[in-house]
PyMOL Python script that loads the backbone (N, CA, C, O; Angstrom):
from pymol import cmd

cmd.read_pdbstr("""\
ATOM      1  N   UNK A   1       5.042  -0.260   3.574  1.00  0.00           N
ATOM      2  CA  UNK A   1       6.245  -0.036   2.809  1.00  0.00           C
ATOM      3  C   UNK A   1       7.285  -1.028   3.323  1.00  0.00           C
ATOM      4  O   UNK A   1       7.349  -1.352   4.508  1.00  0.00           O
ATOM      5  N   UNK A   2       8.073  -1.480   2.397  1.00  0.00           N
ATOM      6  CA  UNK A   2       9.012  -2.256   2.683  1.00  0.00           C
ATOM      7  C   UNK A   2      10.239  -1.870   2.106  1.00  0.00           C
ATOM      8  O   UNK A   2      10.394  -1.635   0.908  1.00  0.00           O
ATOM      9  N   UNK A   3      11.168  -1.804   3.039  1.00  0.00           N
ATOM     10  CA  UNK A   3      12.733  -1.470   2.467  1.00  0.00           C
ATOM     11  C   UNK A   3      13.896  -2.537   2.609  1.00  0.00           C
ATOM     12  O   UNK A   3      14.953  -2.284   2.031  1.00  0.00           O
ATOM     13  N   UNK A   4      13.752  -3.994   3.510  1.00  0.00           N
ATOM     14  CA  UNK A   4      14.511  -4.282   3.336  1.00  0.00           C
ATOM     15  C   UNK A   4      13.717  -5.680   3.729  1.00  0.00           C
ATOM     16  O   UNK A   4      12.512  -5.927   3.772  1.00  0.00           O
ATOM     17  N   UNK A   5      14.902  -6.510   4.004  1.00  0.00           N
ATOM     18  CA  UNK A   5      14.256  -7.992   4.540  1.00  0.00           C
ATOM     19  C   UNK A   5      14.382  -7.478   6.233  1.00  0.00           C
ATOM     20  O   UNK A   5      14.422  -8.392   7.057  1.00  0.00           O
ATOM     21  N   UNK A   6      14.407  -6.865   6.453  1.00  0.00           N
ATOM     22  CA  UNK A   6      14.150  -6.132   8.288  1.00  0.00           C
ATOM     23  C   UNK A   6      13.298  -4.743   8.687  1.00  0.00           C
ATOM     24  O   UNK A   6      13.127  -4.405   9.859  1.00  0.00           O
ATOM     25  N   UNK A   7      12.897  -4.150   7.779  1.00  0.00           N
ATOM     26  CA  UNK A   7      12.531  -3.161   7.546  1.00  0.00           C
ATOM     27  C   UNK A   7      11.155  -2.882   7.237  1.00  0.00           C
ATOM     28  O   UNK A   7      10.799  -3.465   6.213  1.00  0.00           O
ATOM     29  N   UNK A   8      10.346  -2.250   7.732  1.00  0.00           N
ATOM     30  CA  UNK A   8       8.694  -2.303   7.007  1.00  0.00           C
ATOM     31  C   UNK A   8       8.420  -1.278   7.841  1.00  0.00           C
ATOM     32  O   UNK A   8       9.102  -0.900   8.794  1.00  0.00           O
ATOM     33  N   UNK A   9       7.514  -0.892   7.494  1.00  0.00           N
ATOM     34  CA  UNK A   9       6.419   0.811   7.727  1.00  0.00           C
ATOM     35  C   UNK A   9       5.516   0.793   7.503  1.00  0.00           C
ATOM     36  O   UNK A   9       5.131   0.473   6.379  1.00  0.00           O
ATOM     37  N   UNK A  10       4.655   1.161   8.560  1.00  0.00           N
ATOM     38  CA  UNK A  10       3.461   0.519   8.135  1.00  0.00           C
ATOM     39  C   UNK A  10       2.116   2.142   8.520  1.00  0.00           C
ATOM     40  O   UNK A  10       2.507   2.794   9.487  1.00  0.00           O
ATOM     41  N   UNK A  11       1.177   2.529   8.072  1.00  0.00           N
ATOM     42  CA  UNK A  11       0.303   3.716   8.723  1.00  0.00           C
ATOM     43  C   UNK A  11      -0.637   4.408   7.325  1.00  0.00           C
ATOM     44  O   UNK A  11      -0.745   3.818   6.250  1.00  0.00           O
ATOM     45  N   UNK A  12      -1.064   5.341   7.534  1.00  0.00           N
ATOM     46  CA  UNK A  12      -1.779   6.066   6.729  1.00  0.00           C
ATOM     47  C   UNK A  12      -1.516   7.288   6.637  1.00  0.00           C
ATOM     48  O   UNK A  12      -2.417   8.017   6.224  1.00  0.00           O
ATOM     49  N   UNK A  13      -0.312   7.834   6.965  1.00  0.00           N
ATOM     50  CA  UNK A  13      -0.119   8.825   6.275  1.00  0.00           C
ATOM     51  C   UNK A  13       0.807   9.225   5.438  1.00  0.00           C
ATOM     52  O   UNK A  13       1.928   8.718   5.457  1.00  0.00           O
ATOM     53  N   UNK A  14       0.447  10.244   4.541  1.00  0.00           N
ATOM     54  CA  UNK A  14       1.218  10.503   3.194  1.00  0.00           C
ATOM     55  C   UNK A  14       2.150  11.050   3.285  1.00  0.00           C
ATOM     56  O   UNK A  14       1.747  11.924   4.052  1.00  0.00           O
ATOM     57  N   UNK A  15       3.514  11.363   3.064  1.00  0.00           N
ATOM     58  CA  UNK A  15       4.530  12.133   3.207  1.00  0.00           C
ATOM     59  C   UNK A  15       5.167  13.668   3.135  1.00  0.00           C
ATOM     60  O   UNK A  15       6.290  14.090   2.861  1.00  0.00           O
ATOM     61  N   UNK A  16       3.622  14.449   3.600  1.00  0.00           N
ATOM     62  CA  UNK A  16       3.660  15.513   3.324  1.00  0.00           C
ATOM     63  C   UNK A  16       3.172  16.034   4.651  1.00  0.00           C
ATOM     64  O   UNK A  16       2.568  15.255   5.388  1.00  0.00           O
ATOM     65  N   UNK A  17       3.426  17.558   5.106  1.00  0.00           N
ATOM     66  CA  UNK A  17       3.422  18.428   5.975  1.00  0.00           C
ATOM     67  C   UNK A  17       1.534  18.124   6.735  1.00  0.00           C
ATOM     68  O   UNK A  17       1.153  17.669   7.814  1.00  0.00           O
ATOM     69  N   UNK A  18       0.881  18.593   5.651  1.00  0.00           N
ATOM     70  CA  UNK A  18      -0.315  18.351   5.832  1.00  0.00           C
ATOM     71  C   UNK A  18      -0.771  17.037   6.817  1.00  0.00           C
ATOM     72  O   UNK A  18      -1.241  17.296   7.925  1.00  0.00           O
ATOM     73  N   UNK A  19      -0.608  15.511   6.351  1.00  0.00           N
ATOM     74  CA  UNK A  19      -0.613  14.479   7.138  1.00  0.00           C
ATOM     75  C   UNK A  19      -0.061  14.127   8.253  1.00  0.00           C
ATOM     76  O   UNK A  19      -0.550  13.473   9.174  1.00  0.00           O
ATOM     77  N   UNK A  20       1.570  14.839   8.087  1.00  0.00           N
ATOM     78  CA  UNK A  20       2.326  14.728   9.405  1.00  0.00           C
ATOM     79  C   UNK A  20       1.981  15.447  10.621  1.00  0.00           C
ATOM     80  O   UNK A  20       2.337  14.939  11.685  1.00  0.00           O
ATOM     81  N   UNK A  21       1.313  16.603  10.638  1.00  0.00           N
ATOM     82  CA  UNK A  21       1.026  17.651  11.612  1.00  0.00           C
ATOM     83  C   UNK A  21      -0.419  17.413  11.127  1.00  0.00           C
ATOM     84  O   UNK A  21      -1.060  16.383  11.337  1.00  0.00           O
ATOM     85  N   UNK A  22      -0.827  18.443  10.486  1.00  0.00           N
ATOM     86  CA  UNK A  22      -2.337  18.640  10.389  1.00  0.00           C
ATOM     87  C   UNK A  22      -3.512  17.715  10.708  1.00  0.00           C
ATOM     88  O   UNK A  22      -4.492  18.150  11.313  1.00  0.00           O
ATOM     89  N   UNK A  23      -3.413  16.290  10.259  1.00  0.00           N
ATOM     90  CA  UNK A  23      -4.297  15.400   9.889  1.00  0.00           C
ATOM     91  C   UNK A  23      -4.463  13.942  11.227  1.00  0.00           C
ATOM     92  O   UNK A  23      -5.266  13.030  11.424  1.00  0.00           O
ATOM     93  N   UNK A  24      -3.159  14.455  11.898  1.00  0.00           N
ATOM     94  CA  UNK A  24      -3.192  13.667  13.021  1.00  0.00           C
ATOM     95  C   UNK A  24      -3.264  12.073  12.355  1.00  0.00           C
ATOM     96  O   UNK A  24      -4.231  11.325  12.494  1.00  0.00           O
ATOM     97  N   UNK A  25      -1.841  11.699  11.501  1.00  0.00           N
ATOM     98  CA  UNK A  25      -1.994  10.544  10.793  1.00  0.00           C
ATOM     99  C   UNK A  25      -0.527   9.926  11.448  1.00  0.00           C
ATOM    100  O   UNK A  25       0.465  10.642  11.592  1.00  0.00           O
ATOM    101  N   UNK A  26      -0.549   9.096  11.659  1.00  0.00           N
ATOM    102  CA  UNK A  26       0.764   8.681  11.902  1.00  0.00           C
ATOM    103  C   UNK A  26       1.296   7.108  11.132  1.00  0.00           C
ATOM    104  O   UNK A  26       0.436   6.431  10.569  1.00  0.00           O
ATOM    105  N   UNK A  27       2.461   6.722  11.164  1.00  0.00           N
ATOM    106  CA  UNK A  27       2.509   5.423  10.490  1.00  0.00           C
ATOM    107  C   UNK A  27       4.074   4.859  11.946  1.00  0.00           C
ATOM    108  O   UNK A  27       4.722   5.570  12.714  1.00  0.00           O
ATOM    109  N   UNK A  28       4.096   3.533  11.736  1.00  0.00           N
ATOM    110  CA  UNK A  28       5.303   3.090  12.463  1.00  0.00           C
ATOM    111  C   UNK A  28       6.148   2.266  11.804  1.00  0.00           C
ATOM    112  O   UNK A  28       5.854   1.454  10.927  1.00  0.00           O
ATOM    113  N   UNK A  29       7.243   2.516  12.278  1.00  0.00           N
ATOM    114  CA  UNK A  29       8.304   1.579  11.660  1.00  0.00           C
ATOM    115  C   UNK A  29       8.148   0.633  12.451  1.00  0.00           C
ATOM    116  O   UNK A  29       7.391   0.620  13.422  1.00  0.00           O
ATOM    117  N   UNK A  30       9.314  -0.769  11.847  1.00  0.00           N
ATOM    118  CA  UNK A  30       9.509  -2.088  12.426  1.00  0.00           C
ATOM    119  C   UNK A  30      11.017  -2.417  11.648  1.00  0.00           C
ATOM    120  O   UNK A  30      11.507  -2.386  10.520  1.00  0.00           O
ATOM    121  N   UNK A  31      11.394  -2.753  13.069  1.00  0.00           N
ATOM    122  CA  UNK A  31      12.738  -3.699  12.464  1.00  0.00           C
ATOM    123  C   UNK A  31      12.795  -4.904  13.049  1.00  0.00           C
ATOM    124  O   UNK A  31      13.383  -5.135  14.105  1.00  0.00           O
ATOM    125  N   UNK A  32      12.045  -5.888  12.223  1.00  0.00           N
ATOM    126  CA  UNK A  32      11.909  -7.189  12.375  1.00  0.00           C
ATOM    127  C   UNK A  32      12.025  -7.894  11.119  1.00  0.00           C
ATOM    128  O   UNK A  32      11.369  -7.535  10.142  1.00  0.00           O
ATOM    129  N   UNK A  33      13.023  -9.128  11.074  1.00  0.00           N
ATOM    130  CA  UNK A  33      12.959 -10.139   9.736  1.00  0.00           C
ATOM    131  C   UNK A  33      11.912 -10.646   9.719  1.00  0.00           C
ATOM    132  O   UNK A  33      11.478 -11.111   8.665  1.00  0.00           O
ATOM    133  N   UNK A  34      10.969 -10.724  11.269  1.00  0.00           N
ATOM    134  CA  UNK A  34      10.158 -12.424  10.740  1.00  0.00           C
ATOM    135  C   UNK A  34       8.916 -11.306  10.803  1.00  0.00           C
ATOM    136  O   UNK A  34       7.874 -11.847  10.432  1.00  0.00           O
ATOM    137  N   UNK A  35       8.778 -10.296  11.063  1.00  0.00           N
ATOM    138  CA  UNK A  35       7.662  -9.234  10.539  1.00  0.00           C
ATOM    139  C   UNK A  35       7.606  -8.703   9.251  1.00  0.00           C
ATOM    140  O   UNK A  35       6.574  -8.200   8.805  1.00  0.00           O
ATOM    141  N   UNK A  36       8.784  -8.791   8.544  1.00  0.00           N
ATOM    142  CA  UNK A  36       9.080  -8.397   7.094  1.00  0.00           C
ATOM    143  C   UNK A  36       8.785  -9.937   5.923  1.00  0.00           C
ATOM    144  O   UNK A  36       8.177 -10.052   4.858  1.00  0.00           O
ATOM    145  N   UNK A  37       9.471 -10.799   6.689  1.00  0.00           N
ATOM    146  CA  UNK A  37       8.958 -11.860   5.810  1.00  0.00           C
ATOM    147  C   UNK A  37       7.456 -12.250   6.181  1.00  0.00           C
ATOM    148  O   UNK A  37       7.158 -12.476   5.008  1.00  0.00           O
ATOM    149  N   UNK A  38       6.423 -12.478   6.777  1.00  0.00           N
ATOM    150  CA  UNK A  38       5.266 -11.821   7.130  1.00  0.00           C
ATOM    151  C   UNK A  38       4.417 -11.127   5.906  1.00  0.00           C
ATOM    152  O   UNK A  38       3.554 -11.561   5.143  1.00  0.00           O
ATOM    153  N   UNK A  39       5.136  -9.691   6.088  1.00  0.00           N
ATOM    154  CA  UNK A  39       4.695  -8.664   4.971  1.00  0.00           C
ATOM    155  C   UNK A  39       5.028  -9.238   3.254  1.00  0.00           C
ATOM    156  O   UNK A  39       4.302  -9.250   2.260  1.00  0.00           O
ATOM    157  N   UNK A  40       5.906  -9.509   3.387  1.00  0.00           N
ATOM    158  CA  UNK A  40       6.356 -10.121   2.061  1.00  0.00           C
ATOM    159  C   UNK A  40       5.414 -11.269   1.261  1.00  0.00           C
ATOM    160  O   UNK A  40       4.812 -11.337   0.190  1.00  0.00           O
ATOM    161  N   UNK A  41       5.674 -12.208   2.543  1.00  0.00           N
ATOM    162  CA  UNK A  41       4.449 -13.502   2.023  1.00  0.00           C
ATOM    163  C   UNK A  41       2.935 -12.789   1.462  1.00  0.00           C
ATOM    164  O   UNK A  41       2.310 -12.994   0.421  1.00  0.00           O
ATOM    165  N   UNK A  42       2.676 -11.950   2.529  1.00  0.00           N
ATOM    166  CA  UNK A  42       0.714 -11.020   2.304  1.00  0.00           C
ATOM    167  C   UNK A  42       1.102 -10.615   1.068  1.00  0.00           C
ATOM    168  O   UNK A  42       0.447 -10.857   0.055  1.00  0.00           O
ATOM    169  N   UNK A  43       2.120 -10.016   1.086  1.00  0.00           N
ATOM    170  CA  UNK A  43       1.983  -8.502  -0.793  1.00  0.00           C
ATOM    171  C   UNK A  43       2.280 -10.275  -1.886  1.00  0.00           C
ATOM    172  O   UNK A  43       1.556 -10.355  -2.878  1.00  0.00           O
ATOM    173  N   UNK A  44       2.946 -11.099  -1.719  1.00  0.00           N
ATOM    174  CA  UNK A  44       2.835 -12.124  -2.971  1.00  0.00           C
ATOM    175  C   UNK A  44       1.542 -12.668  -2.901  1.00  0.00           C
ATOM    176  O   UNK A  44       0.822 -12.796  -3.891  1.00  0.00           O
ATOM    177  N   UNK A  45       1.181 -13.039  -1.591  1.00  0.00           N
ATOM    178  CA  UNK A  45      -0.068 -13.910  -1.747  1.00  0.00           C
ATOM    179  C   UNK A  45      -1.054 -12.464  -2.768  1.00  0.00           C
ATOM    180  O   UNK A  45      -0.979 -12.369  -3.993  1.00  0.00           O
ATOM    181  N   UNK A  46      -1.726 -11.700  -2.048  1.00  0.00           N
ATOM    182  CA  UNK A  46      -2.097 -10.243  -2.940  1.00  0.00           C
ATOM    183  C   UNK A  46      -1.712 -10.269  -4.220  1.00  0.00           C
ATOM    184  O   UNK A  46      -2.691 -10.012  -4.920  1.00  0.00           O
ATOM    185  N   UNK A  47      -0.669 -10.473  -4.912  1.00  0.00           N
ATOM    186  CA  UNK A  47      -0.075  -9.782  -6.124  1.00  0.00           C
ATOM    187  C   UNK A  47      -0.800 -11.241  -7.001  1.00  0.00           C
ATOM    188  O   UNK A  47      -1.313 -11.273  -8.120  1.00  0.00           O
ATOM    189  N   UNK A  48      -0.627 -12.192  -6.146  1.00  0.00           N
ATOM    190  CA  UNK A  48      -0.918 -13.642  -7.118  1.00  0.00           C
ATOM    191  C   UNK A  48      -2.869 -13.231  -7.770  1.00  0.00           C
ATOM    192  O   UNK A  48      -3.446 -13.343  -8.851  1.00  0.00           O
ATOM    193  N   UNK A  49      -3.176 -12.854  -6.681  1.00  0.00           N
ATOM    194  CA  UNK A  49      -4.837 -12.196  -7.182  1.00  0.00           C
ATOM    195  C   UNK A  49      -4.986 -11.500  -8.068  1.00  0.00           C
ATOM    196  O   UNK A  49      -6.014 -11.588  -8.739  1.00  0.00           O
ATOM    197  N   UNK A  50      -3.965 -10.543  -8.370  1.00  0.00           N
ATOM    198  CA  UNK A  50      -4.269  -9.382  -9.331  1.00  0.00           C
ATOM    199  C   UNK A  50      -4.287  -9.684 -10.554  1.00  0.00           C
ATOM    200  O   UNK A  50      -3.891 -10.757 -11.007  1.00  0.00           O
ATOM    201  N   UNK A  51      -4.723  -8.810 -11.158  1.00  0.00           N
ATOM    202  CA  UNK A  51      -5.522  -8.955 -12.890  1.00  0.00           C
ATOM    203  C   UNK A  51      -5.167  -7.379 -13.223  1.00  0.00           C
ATOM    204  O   UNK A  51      -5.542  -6.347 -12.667  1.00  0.00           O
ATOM    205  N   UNK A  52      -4.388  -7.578 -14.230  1.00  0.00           N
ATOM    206  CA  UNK A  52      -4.022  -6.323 -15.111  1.00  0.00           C
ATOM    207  C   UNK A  52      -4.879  -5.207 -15.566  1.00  0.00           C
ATOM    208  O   UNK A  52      -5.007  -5.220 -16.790  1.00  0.00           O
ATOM    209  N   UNK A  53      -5.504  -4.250 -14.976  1.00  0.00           N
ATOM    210  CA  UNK A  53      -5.923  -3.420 -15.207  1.00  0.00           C
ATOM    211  C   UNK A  53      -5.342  -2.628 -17.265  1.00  0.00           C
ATOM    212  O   UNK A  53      -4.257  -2.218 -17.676  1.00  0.00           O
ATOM    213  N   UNK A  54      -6.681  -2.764 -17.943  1.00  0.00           N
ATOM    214  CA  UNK A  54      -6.315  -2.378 -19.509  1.00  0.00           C
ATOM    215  C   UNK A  54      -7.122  -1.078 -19.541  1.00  0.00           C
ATOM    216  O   UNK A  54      -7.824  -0.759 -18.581  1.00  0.00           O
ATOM    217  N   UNK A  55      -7.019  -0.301 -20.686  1.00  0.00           N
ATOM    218  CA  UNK A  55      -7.609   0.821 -20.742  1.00  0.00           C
ATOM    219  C   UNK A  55      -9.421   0.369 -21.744  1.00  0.00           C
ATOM    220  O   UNK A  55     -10.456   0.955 -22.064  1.00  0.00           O
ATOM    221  N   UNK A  56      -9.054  -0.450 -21.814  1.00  0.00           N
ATOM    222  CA  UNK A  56     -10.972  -0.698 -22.605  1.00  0.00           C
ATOM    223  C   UNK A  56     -10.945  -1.250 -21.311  1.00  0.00           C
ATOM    224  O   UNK A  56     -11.834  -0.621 -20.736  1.00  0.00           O
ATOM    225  N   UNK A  57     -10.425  -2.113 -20.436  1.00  0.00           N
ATOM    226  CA  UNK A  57     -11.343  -2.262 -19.260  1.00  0.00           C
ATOM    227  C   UNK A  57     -11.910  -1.046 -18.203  1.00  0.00           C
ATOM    228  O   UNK A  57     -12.789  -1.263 -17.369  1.00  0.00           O
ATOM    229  N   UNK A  58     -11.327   0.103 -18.371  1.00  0.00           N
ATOM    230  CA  UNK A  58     -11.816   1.314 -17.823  1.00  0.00           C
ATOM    231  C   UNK A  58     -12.857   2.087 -18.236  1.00  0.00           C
ATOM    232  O   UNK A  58     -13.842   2.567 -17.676  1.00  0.00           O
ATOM    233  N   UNK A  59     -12.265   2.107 -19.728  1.00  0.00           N
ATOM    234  CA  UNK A  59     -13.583   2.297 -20.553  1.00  0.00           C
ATOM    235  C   UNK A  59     -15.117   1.742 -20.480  1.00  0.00           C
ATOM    236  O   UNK A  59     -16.198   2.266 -20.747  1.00  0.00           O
ATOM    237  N   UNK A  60     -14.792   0.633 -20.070  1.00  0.00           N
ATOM    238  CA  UNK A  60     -16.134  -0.399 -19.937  1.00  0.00           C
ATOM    239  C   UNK A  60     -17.163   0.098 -18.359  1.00  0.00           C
ATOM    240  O   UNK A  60     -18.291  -0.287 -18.053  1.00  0.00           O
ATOM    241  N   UNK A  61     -16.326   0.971 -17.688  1.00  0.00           N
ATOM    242  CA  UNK A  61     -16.964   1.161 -16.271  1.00  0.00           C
ATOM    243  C   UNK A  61     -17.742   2.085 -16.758  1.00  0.00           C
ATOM    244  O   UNK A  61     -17.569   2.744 -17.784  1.00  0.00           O
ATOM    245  N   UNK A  62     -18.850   2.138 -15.795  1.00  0.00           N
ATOM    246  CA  UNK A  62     -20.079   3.284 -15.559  1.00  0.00           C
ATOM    247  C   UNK A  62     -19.510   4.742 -14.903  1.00  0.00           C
ATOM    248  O   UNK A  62     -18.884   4.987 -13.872  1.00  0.00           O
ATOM    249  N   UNK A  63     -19.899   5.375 -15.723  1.00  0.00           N
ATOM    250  CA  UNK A  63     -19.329   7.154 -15.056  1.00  0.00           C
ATOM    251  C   UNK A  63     -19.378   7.238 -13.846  1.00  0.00           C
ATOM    252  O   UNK A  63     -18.686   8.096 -13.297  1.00  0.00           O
ATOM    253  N   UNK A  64     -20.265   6.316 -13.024  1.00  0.00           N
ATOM    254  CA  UNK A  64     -20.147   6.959 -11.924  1.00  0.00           C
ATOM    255  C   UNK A  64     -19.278   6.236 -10.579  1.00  0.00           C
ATOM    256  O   UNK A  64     -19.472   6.563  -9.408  1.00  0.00           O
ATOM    257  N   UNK A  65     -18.333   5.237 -11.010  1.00  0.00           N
ATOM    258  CA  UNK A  65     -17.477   4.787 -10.968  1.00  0.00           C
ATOM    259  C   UNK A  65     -16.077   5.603 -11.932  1.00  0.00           C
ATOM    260  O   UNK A  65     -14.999   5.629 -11.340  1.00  0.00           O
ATOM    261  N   UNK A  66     -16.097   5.848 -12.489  1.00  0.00           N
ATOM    262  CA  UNK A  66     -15.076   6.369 -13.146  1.00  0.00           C
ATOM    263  C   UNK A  66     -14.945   7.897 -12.472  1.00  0.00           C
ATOM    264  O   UNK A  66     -13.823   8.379 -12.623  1.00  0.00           O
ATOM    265  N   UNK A  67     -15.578   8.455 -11.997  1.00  0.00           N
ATOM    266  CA  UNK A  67     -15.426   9.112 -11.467  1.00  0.00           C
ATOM    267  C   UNK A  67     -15.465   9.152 -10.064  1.00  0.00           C
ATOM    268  O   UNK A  67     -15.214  10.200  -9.469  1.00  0.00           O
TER     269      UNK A  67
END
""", "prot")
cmd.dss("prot")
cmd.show_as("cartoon", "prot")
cmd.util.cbc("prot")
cmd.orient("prot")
């Protein structure tokens, strides 16, 4: 997660009671610019890969993937 140009969070757990206590999940903050610009560069480089998910392209998957 990113909130600012200093700001990033980073972990696996979800924001609920369950993950925070139960599940033994934790995540950490960071307040760093040159760790945020870092994160920033990865999610554009990432985003430049992506391909628009359509609904006939879902359609087109095998059930047992779709499920």
């Amino acid at each position: 997660m990113m909130g600012d140009e200093c700001w990033t969070m980073t972990g696996s757990a979800d924001w609920d009671a369950r993950s925070l206590r139960l599940n033994f999940e934790f995540n950490v903050e960071y307040y760093s610019q040159e760790l945020a610009q870092t994160c920033l560069e990865y999610i554009e480089r990432k985003l430049e890969q992506t391909q628009p998910v359509t609904l006939k392209h879902l359609e087109r998957r095998p059930l047992p993937i779709k499920i």
